[in-house]
C-alpha positions as CSV (number, residue, x, y, z in Angstrom):
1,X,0.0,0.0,0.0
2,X,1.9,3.5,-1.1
3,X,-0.6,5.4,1.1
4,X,1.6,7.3,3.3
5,X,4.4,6.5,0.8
6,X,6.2,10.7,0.4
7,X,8.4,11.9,-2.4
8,X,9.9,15.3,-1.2
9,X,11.0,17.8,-4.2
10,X,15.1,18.7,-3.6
11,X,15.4,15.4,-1.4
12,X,16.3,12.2,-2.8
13,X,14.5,8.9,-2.1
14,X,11.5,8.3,-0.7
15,X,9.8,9.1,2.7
16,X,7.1,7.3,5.1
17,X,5.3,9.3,6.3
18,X,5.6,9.4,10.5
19,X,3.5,11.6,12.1
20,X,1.7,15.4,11.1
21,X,1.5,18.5,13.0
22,X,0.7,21.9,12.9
23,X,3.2,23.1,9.9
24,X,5.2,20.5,9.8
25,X,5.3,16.7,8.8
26,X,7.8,14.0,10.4
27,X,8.8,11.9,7.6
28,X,10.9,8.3,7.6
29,X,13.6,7.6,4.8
30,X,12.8,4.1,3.7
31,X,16.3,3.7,3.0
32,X,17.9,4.7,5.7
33,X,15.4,5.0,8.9
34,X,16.6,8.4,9.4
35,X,13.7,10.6,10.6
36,X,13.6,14.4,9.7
37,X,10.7,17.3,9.6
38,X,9.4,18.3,6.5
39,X,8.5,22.3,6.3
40,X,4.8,23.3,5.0
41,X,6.6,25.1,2.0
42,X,8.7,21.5,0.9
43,X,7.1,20.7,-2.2
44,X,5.6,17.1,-0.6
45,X,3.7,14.3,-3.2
46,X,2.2,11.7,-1.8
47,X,2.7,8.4,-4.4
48,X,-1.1,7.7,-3.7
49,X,-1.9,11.1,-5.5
50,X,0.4,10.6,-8.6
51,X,-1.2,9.0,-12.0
52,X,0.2,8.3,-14.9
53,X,-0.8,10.0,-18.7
54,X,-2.6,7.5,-21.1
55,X,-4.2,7.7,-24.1
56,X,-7.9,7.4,-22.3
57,X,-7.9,7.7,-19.0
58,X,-5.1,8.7,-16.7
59,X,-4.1,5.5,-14.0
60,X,-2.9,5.7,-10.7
61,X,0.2,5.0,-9.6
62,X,-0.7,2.5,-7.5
63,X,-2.2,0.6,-10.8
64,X,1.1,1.3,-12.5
65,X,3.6,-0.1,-9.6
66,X,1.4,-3.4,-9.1
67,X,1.6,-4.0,-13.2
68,X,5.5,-3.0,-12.9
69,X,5.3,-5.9,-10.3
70,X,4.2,-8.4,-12.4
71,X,6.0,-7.6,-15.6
72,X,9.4,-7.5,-13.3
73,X,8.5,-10.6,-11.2
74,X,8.3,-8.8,-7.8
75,X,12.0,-8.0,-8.2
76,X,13.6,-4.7,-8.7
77,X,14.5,-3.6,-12.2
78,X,18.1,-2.5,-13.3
79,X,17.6,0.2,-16.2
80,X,20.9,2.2,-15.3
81,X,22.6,0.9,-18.7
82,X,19.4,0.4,-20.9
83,X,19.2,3.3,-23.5
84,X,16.2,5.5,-23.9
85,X,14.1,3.4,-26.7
86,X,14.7,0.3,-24.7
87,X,13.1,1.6,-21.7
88,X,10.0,3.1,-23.8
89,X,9.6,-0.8,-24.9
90,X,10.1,-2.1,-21.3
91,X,7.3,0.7,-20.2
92,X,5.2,-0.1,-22.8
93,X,4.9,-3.9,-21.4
94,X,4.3,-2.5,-18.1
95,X,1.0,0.0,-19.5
96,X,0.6,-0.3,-23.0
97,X,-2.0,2.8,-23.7
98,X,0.8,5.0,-22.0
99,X,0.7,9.3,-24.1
100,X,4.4,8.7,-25.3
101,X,4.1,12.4,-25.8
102,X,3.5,13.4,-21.9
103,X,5.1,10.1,-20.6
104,X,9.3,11.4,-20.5
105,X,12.3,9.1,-20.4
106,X,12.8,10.9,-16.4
107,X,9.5,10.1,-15.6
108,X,10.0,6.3,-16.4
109,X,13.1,7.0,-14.9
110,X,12.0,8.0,-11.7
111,X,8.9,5.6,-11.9
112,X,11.3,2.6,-12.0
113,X,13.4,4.3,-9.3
114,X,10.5,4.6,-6.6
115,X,9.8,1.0,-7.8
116,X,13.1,-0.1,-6.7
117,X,12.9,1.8,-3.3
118,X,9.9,0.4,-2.5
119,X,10.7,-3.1,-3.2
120,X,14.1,-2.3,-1.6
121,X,12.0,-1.3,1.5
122,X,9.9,-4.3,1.4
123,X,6.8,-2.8,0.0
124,X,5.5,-5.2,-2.7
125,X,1.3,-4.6,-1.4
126,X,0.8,-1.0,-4.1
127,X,-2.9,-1.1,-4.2
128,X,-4.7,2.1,-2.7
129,X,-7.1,1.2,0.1
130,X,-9.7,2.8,-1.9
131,X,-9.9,0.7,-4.4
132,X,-10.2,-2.1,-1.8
133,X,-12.9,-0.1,0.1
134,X,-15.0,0.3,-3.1
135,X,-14.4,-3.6,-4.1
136,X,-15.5,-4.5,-0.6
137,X,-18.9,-2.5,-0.9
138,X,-20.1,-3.7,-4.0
139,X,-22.7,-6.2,-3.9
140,X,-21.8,-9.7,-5.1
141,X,-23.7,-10.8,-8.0
C-alpha cells in the first residue's frame, strides 16, 4: 500500500510518512530510517496522489507499480545501462496505452526508481485502500 508513501521535491529517495502536526510533517527515509521534519513550503507528493498520462484515461500510480510488479516478477529492475528506446519498450509492457508524448524518459526513470525503493523497503502490497474499500462495498452478483 503507497498510502503514506512521500516523495519530497530537492530530497532524494522516498519518505514514510511518521507523524503530522501543525506546519510540519515527520517523515521516515525508507532507505535509511533516518527521521527528519518536512517544512509546509517542501514541495511534498504523496505516491497515492500521482497517475500516470494515457491515451484514455489517466491510471494511478498504485495501478502502475502493481503492473510494474508483475511484468518485473516482484524483483527490482536495473535500467541504469538500458538506452532511452529500450526503456519506452520495457514501459510499454508495463501500461501499454501510455501518451508517449507526456510520458518522459525521467518520468519512467523515476517511476522505476520509486519502484526499486519500494521493493528495496519491502513494500510489494501497491494497491490504494480505496480501491479495496469500493471492491469490498459492491454487492456480489
Amino acid at each position: 500500500m503507497i498510502k503514506g508513501i512521500l516523495s519530497i521535491a530537492g530530497r532524494p529517495g522516498l519518505y514514510k510518512l511518521i507523524q503530522s502536526g501543525r506546519g510540519s510533517l515527520i517523515v521516515e527515509q525508507l532507505t535509511t530510517g533516518k527521521r527528519l521534519p518536512v517544512q509546509q513550503r517542501d514541495r511534498v507528493i504523496s505516491l497515492a496522489d500521482v497517475s500516470m498520462y494515457t491515451n484514455g484515461d489517466d491510471v494511478q500510480l498504485s495501478e502502475v507499480l502493481t503492473s510494474l510488479s508483475e511484468v518485473a516478477g516482484g524483483k527490482e529492475v536495473d535500467v541504469k545501462k538500458v538506452e532511452d528506446e529500450g526503456l519506452r519498450e520495457f514501459f510499454a509492457k508495463v501500461l501499454p496505452d501510455y501518451d508517449r508524448e507526456r510520458v518522459h524518459i525521467s518520468d519512467i526513470r523515476k517511476l522505476l526508481s520509486w519502484y526499486n525503493q519500494l521493493i528495496a523497503a519491502g513494500i510489494t502490497d501497491f494497491s490504494d485502500p480505496a480501491d479495496n474499500e469500493a471492491a469490498e462495498s459492491e454487492p456480489e452478483a
